[in-house]
Backbone as ProteinMPNN parsed JSONL, in Angstrom:
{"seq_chain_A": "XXXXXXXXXXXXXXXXXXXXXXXXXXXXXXXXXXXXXXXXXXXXXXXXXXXXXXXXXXXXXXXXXXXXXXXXXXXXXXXXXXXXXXXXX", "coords_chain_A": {"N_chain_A": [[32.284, 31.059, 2.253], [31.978, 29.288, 4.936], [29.194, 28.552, 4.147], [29.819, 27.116, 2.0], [31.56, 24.695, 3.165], [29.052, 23.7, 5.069], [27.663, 22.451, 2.75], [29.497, 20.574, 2.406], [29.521, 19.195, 4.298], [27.062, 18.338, 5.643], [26.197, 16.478, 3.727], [27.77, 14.779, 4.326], [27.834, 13.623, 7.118], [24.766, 12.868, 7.09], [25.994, 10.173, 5.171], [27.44, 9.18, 7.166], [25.669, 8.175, 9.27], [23.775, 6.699, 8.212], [25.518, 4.375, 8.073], [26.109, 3.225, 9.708], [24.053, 1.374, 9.947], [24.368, -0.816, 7.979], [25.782, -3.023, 9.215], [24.972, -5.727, 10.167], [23.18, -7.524, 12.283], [23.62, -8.616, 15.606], [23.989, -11.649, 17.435], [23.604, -10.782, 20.133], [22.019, -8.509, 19.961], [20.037, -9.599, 17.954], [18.991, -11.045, 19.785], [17.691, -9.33, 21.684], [15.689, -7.882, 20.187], [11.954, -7.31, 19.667], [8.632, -7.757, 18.766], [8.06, -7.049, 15.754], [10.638, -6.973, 14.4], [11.781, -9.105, 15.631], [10.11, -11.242, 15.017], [10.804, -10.88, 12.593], [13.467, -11.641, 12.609], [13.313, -14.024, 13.326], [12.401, -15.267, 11.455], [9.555, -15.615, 10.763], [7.029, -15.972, 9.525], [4.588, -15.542, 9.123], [3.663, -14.488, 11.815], [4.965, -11.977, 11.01], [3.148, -11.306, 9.063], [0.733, -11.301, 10.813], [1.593, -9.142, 12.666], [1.502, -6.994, 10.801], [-0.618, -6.732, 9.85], [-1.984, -6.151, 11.593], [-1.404, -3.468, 12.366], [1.278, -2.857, 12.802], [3.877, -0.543, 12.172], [6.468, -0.488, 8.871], [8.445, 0.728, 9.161], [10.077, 1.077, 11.746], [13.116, 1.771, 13.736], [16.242, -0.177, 14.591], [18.676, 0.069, 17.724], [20.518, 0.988, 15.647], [20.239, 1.956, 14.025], [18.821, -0.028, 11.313], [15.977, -1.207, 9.957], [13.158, -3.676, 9.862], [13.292, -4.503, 7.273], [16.151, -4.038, 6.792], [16.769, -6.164, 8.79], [15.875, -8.477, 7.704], [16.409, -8.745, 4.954], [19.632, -9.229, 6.143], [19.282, -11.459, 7.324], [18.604, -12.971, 4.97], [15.789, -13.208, 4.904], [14.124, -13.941, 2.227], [11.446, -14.682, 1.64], [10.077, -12.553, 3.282], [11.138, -10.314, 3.197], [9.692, -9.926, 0.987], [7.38, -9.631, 1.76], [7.295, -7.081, 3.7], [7.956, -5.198, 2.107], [5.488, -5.498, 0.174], [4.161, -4.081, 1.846], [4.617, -2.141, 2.195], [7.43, -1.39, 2.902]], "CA_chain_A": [[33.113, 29.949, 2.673], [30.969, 28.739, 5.502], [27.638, 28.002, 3.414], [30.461, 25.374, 0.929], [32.077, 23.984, 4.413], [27.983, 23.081, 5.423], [27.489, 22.024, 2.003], [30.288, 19.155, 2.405], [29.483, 18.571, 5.714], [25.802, 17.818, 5.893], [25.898, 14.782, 3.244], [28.489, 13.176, 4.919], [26.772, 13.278, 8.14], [23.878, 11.841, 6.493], [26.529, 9.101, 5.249], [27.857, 8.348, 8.417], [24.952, 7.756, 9.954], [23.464, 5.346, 7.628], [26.907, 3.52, 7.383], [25.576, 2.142, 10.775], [22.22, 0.172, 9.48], [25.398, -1.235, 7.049], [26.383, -3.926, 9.859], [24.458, -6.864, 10.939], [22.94, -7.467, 13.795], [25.278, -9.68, 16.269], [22.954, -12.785, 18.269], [22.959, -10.131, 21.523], [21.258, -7.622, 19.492], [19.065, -10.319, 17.976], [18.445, -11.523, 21.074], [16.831, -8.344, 22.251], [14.367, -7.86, 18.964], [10.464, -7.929, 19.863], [7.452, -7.722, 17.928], [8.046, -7.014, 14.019], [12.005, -6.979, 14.215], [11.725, -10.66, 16.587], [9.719, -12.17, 14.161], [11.778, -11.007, 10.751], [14.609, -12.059, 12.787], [13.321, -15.746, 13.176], [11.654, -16.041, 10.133], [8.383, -16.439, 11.265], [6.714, -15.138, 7.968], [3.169, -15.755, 9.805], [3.966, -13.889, 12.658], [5.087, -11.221, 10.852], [1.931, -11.21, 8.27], [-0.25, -10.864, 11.641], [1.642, -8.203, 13.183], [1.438, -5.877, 10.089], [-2.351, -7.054, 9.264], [-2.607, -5.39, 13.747], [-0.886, -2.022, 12.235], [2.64, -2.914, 13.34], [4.714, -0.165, 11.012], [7.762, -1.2, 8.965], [9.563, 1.547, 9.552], [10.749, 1.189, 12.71], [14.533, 1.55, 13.416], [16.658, -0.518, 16.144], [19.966, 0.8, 17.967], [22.068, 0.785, 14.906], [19.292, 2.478, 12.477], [18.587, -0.624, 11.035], [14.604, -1.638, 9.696], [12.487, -4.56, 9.802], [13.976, -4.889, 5.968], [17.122, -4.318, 6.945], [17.241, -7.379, 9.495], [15.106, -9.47, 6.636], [18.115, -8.902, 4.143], [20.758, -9.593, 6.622], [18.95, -12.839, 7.471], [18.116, -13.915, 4.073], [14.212, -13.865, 4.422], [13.67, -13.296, 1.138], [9.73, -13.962, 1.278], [9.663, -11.946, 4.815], [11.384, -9.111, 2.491], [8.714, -9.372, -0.393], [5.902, -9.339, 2.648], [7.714, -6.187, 4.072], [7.737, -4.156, 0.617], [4.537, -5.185, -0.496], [3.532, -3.596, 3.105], [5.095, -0.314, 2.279], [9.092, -0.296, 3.604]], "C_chain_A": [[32.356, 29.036, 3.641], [29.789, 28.5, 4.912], [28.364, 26.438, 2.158], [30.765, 24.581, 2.175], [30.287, 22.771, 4.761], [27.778, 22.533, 3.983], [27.902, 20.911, 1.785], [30.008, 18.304, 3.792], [28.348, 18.132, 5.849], [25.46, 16.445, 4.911], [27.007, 14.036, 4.024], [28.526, 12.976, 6.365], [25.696, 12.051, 8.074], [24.389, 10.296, 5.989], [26.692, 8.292, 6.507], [26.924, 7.698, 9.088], [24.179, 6.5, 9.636], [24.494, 4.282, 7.416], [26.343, 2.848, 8.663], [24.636, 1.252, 10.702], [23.264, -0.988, 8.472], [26.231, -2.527, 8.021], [25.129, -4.797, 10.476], [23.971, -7.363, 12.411], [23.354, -8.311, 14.234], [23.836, -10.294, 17.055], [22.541, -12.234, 19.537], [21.724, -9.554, 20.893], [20.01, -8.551, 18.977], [18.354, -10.909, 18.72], [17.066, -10.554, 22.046], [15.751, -7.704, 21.549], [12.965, -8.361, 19.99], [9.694, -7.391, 18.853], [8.014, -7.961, 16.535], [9.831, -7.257, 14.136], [12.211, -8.408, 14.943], [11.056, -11.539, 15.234], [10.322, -12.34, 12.622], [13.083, -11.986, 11.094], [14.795, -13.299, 12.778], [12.992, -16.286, 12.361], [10.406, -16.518, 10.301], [7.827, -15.525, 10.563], [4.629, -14.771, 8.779], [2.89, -14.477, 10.587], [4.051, -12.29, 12.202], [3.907, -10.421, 10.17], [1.121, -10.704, 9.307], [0.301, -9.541, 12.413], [1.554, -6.891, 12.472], [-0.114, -5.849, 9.213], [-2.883, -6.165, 10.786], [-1.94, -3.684, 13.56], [0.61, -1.606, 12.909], [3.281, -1.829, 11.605], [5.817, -0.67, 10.429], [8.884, -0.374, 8.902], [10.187, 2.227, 10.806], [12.357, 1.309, 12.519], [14.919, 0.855, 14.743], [17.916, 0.587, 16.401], [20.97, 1.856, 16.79], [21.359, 1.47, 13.465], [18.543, 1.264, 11.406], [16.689, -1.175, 10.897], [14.284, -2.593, 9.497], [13.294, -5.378, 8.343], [15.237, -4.939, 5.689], [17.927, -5.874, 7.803], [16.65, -8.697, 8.396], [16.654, -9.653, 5.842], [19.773, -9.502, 4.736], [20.291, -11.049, 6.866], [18.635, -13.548, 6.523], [17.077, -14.177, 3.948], [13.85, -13.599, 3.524], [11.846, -13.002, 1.087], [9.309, -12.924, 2.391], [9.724, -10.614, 3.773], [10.405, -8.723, 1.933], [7.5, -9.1, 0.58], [5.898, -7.804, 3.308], [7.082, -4.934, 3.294], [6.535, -4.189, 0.429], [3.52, -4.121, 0.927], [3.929, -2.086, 3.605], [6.779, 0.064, 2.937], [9.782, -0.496, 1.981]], "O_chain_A": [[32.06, 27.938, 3.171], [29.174, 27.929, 5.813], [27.847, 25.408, 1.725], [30.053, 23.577, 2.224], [30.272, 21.541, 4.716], [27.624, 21.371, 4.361], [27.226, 20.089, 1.167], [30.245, 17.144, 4.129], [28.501, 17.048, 6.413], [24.665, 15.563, 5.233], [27.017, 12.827, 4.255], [29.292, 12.118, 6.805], [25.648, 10.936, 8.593], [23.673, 9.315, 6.187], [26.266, 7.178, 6.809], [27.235, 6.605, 9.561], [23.95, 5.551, 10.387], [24.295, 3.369, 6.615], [26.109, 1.654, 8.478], [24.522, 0.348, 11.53], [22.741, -2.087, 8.287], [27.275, -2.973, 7.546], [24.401, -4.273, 11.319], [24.64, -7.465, 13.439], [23.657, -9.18, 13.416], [22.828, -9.612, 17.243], [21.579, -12.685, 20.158], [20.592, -9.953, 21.165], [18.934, -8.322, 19.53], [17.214, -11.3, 18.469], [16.074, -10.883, 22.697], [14.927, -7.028, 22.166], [12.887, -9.324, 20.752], [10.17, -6.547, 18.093], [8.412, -9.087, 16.235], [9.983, -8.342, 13.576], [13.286, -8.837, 14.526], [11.679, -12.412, 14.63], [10.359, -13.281, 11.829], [13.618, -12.791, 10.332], [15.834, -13.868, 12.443], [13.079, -17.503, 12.197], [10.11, -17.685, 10.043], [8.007, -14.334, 10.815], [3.865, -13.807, 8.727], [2.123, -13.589, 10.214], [3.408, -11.428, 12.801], [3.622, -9.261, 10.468], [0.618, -9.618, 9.019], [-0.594, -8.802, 12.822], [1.523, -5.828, 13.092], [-0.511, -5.154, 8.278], [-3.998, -5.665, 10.935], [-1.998, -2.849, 14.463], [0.989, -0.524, 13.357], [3.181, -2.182, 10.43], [6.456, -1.396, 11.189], [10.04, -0.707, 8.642], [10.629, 3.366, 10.952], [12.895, 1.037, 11.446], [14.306, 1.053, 15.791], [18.175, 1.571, 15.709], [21.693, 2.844, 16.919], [21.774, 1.49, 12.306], [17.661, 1.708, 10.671], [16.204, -1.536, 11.969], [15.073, -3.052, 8.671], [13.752, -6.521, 8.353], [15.691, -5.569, 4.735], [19.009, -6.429, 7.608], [17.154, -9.818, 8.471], [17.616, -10.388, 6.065], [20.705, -9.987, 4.094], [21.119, -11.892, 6.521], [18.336, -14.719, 6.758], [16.77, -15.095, 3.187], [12.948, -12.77, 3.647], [11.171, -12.018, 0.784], [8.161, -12.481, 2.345], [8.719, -9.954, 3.508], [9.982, -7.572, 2.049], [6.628, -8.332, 0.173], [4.817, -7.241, 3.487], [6.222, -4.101, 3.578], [6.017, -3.073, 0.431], [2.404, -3.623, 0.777], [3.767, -1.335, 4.567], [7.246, 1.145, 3.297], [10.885, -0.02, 1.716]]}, "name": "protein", "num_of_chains": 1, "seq": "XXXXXXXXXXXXXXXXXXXXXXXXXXXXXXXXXXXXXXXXXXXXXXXXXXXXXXXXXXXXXXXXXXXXXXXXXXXXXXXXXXXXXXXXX"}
């Protein structure tokens, strides 16, 4: 009985937790972005190109679980996105 109980319980852990990367980052939270997550956030495609050409990873997470590709998508950078991916997130 306890080994089905952990069986239901450990994916929807794993849900919950990603249900948080599932909300947008609000203009405070954008506000407080630096390096690789600052520059997806403004769209500064350049910026971003040089910080992952200096070994900036893209799998960082902020507060809310959220990745470099996650703030790209919420902002609409589409080419920031395709610079992201082709850069390994």
């Amino acid at each position: 009985m306890q080994l089905s109980v952990l069986r239901l319980t450990l994916p929807l852990l794993f849900v919950s937790s990603m249900a948080l990367a599932q909300v947008p980052p609000n203009p405070s939270e954008l506000a407080q972005y630096s390096g690789l997550f600052a520059a997806v956030a403004r769209g500064d495609e350049g910026a971003v190109r040089g910080l992952l050409s200096g070994g900036e990873r893209t799998d960082g997470h902020d507060g809310h679980g959220r990745t470099p590709l996650h703030v790209a998508a919420y902002r609409s950078r589409i080419e920031i996105m395709r610079v992201l991916v082709a850069a390994g997130a």
